[in-house]
Structure formats: C-alpha cells, structure tokens
N, C-alpha and C positions, 0 to 999 in steps of 0.2 A: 770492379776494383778501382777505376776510375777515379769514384766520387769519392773513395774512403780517405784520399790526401785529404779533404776537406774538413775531417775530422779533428782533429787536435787531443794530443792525449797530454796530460797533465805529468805524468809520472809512470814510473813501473807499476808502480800499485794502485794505478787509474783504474777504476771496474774495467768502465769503458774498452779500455786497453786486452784488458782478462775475456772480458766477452770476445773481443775482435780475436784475438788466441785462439781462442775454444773455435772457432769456424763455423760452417753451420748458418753465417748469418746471409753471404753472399746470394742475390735475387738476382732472377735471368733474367731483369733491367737493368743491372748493373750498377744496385745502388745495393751500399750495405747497409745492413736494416739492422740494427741496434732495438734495446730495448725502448731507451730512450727518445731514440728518434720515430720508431713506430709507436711511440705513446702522443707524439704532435699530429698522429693523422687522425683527424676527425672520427672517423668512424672507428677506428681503434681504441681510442679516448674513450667514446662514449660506450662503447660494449665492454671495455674493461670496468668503467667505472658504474657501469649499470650494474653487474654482477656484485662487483666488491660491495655498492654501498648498500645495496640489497639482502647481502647476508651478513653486514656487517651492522643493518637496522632491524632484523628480527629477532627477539627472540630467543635465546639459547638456553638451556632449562635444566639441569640434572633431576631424575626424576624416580619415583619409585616403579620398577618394572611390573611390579603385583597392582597395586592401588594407584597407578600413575600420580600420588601427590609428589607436593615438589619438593626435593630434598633440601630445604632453605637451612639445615642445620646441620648439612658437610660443607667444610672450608670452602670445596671447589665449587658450591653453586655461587657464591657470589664472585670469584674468579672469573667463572663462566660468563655470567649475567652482568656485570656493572662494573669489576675493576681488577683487570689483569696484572697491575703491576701499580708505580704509585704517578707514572706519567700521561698514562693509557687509559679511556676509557673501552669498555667492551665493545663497543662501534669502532672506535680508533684501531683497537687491536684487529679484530675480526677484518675489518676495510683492510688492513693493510699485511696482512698474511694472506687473506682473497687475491687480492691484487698479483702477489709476488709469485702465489700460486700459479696464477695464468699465465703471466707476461714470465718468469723464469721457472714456471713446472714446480716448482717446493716452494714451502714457507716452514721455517721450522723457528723454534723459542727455545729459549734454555729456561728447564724448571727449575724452581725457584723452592727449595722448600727447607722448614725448620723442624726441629724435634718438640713434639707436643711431651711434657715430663708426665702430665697427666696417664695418658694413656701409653705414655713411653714408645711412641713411633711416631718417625717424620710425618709432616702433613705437609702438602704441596699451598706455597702461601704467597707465589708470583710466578709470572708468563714474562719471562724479555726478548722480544724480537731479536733474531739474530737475521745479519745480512744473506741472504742466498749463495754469494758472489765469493765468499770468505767458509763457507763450509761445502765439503766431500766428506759423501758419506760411503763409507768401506763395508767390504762386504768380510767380515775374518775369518779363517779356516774351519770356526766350531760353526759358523753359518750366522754369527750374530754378524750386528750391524752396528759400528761406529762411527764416530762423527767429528771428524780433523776439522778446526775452526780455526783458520787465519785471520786475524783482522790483520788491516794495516799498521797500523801501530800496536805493538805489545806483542807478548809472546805465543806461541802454540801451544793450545789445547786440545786433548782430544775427551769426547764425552761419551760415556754409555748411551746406550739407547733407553735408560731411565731417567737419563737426563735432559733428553730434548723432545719439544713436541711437533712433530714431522708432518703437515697436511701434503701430501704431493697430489700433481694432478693426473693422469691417465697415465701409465710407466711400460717400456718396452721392458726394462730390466726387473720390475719389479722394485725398485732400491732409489731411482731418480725419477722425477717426472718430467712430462716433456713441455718443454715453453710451448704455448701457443702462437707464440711471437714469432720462435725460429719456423715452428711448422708453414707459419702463414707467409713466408719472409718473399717467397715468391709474387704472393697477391698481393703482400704491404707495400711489396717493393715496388711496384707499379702503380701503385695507388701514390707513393712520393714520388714517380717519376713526373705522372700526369701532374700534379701540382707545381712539381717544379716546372714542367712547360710551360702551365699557362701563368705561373708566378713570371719569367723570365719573359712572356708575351705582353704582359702587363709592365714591365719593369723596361722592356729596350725594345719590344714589337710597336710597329705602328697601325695606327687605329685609324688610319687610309687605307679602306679596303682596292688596292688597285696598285697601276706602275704608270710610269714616265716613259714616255715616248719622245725619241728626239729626231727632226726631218734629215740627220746631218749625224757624221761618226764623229763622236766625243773623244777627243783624247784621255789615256789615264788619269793627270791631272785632274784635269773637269773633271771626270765621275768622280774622281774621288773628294773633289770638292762640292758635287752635287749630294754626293749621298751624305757626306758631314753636315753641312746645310740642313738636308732634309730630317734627319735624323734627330738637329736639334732643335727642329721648328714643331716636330710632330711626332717623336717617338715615347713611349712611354705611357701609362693611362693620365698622367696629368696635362699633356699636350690633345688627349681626345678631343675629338671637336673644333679643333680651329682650319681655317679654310685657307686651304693654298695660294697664292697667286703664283702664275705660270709666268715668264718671261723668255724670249730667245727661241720662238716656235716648239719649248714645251708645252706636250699635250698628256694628261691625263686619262688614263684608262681605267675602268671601275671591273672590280670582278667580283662577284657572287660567290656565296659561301660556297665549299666547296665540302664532295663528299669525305673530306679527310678531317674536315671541321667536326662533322659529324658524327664519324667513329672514333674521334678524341672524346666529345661529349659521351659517347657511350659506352667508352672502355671505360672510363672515372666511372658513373653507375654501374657498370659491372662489378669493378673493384669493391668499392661498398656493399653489395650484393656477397661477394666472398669472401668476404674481411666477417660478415655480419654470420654466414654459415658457418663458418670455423667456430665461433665463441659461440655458437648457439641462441641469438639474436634474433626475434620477427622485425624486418623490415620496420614496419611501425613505430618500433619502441628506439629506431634510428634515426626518427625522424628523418627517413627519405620516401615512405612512401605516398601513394598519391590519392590514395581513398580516403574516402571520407571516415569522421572515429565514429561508429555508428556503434549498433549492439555487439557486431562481430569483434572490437576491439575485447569484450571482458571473458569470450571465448579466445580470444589471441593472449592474453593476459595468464589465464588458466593453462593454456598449453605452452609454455614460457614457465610458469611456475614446473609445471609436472617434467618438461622435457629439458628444459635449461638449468634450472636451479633444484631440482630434486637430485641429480647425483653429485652437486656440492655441498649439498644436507647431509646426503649418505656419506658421502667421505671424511667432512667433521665429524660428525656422529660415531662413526667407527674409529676415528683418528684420537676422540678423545677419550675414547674407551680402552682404544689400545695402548696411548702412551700416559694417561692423566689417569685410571682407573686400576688398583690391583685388581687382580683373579677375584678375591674373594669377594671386593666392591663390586664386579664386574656380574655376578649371578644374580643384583638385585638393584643395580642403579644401572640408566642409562641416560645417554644425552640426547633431547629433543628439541628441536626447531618448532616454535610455533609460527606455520605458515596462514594463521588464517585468517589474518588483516588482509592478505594477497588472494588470497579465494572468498572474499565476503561477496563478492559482486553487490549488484544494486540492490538498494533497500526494499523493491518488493520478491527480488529474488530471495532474498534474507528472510523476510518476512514468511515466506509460503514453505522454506525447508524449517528455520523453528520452529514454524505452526506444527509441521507434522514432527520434526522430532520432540516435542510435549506431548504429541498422542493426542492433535485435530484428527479430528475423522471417524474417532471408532478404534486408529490403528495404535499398534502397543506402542508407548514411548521408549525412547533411547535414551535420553538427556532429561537431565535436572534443569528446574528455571536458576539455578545458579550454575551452572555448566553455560548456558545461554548466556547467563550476565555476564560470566568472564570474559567469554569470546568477545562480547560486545566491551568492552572494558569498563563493567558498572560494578556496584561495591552486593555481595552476597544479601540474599534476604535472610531472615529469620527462618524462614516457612521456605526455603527453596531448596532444600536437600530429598525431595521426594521424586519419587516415578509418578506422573500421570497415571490414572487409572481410566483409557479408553470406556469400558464398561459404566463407572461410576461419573464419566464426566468431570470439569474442573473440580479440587477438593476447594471448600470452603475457605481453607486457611490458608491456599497457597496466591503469591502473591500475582497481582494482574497480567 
C-alpha cells in the first residue's frame, strides 16, 4: 500500500481509481499492480500483446457448417472479417477486445444492428467497443444476463444480452472473467519491484563497488559532508566510471559482488518466467531465452498455437455464435479461425504434407489443388476442384 500514494488519481470517475476500489490488485511486494502499470513491465507488455495481435491478424471467417464455404453474403462475414464498425478495422477491433480480455477478464461491444425492409428483420450491421471498466453484468431472477453500462459522461444504460457482444476469459462465476492481471498481481508485482530497485540503483546507487575507511573517528558533520561529497562525485549511472581521489588518510575498500547481487538477478528471471506461465507464453517468443532458434523453435510455435492460442479461438468462436448468431443461423453457420499461416512451418515441411494430401504415393487424397492454393494464398485453377486419383496418377488436366 506504500507505493499506491504514488499514484495520482484524476477524478472520481478515474478508471484507475475504480480499479484501485474493486481490490484485488494489492502484491505481497507491496506494490499495487494496476492494469496500466503492469502493462509497462516488459514481459507483461510483450505476452499481452503477442496474444492480442495474433488473434487480431488471423483470419476470422463465417462459414457454412455442411460445405465449410464462406458465407460472404451474411452481413456478419464482413463485420467479422474486415470492418466492425466505421472506425475499427477487424485487426484493430479483434487486438483490442483480445487485449481487454486478458488484462481485465471481458471484452464486450454493443450491437449495432438495422431493420433489413427486404426481408423485414434486423441484421446486425456494427460492433462498438465498449469500456470494460464502465459495464457489470447482472445476473436477473429468470437467469438472464444484463448488462448496466456507465460511462463517465452521459447517462445509464442497461442492455439485453442481445445487445452486446461478451468475449470473457476463464470465469469462477460463470458471468465475469477473471483479469489475468489481477491473478498475476503477485509475480507482476515483484517483477516492478525488482525494476524499481535496480531503476533507483541506477538513479542514486553508486558504481564504486566498495567503502571508505578513515584511520581517525569522524564527527557527524564530516560524514555527513563526506557522503554529500561522495554522492555527488559518483552516484548515479551517469558519474560511472570516474575515479576517486582520496585525501586526509582516506582509504578505499573494494568489495565483490555479492550473493544478494545474484539472487536479485535471479529473482527478475524468475519473474518473467511467471509472468510468461500465466498468459501461456514459451520463453522464446519472450525473448528471454537462451537457445539457439534452431528446428525446435516451429515445434515451440505449434505448441503455442494448439495450447495458448486454440482456446482463444474456441472462445471467439462460441462467443460469436452465442451473441452474433440466432438459433436458426446457428444450425448451419459457424465462426472459424484460419490458423494456418501459423502452422505452415517450413517449405519442405509444406512441401511433403501437400505432396501427400494430393495423393503422392499411391495414398487417397484429402485436398483439392485449390484447397492447397488457398492455404498458400494463390488465386484458384480452373482444373483444381478434383480429388487426385492415387490409382490413375496425376489427371492430365489438373494443374502442376
């Protein structure tokens, strides 16, 4: 609690301030861990934003559940795909409802939709971000779920659960999900502590590794004039390096790092190490580890897709089925992730699984040369909508 005087809060209706409220954020280092302020620790930074921008540059597809083509002529694929609202690109949107998901557990949007006369029923025709910080969602006595929306400015609203689109992340209650932020607040929190030490060693520590010895007792004065002295000849990283001169039978004593030195360096890598677990993070892709990026990196990459990033697939996926999709849409459309820019690996791994899914070998194909071309992002052949015939060998017509 210490360090939260440090903080400054703007106003009653500061997030900031609303976060600090809600609790939850306080770490047994003693620093309060906000969302904000564990967004400035490195490792934090980079595993949130690894996520977000990863499922915010795949991909997203509405599709036919029978024939998997793409349903390009329901409103909501290009919502989906390229433009949720008219400020928002589908990157922009997706990044930063990812984002809000992690760091405060929901990301939710108010739908946006108009009356088609044609067909004479609404079609959903925008996604707006709403703040995380400014909506509670209620649980009501029939078992529905509503959704009290304060902004700071302007009046209170509250919206059906037809009206907004809810991605949460893992939830004790079923109804909120939980920050990963707060979960972590304990490892974040010592991950700013360690920073702050050695930020503050860097800032008023001196880079004389050792002490002063004097043959004679100093009065108060004197030290306290020796250590102002000393402090302004040599303290800080921008006095590193300059070299004492002693006077008045000061002597100089030099000391070796020491093992406290040591387990500070190793607690900051441990931090990052738990910071990186929580979000589901390989080392690697944190740039802290220390191997070389050999072959084993596109097997690290593949299990990072399947075990970090496949149940934020599944959660969109069901997310937009559940609040973007009616019942009756719902038995023949669904939302898909095309993950497989991310699992291509290298071009003669590429190479030896198309071979066989065209039916190299003898063995029956699964895939079309245009199933092939898409994945690769090339334009359809004429002649590419066939199965291989193992038996008959390449068809004459089908294209190279």
């Amino acid at each position: 609690m210490a360090d939260a005087a440090s903080v400054p809060f703007i106003g009653l209706d500061d997030p900031a301030l609303l976060e600090y409220l809600r609790g939850g954020n306080s770490s047994a280092s003693g620093i309060e861990v906000t969302v904000d302020r564990a967004m400035k620790n490195p490792a934090v930074f980079r595993s949130v934003s690894l996520l977000s921008q990863t499922i915010g540059m795949l991909p997203l597809h509405l599709v036919d559940k029978d024939t998997k083509e793409k349903a390009r002529d329901h409103p909501l694929f290009k919502i989906l795909h390229r433009k949720p609202n008219a400020w928002q690109s589908a990157y922009d949107f997706r990044t930063l409802m990812q984002m809000r998901a992690l760091v405060k557990g929901d990301g939710y949007a108010r739908i946006i939709r108009s009356r088609d006369f044609r067909t004479r029923r609404d079609k959903i025709v925008g996604l707006v971000p709403l703040d995380p910080d400014w909506v509670t969602p209620i649980q009501n006595p029939d078992f529905t779920v509503s959704y009290r929306y304060r902004p700071p400015r302007g009046g209170q609203a509250t919206f059906d659960p037809t009206d907004v689109f809810h991605l949460r992340s893992m939830s004790s209650d079923g109804i909120r999900g939980m920050s990963l932020v707060r979960q972590a607040a304990d490892a974040i929190g010592l991950a700013i502590a360690a920073e702050l030490a050695l930020g503050r060693l860097y800032k008023h520590g001196s880079f004389v590794n050792g002490y002063l010895a004097h043959p004679k007792t100093l009065s108060e004065d004197s030290i306290i004039r020796l250590r102002q002295n000393w402090d302004s000849r040599f303290a800080g990283a921008e006095n590193a390096g300059r070299t004492p001169v002693f006077e008045e039978g000061l002597e100089y004593k030099a000391l070796g790092s020491t093992a406290k030195d040591a387990q500070s360096h190793e607690t900051r890598g441990r931090q990052l190490e738990e910071i990186a677990r929580i979000f589901g993070v390989p080392r690697p892709l944190l740039m802290i580890d220390e191997t070389s990026w050999g072959s084993g990196i596109e097997a690290l990459g593949q299990f990072f897709v399947e075990y970090g990033l496949s149940p934020w697939f599944e959660a969109w996926q069901q997310a937009v089925e559940r609040c973007l999709l009616s019942d009756e849409e719902a038995e023949t459309l669904e939302a898909k992730f095309n993950a497989g820019a991310l699992l291509r690996g290298s071009l003669q791994t590429q190479g030896e699984y198309f071979a066989k899914a065209l039916g190299a070998g003898g063995q029956q194909a699964w895939m079309t040369p245009n199933q092939v071309r898409e994945m690769l992002d090339m334009p359809a052949h004429a002649d590419g909508d066939r199965l291989g015939n193992p038996m008959m060998g390449q068809d004459a017509g089908s294209p190279p």
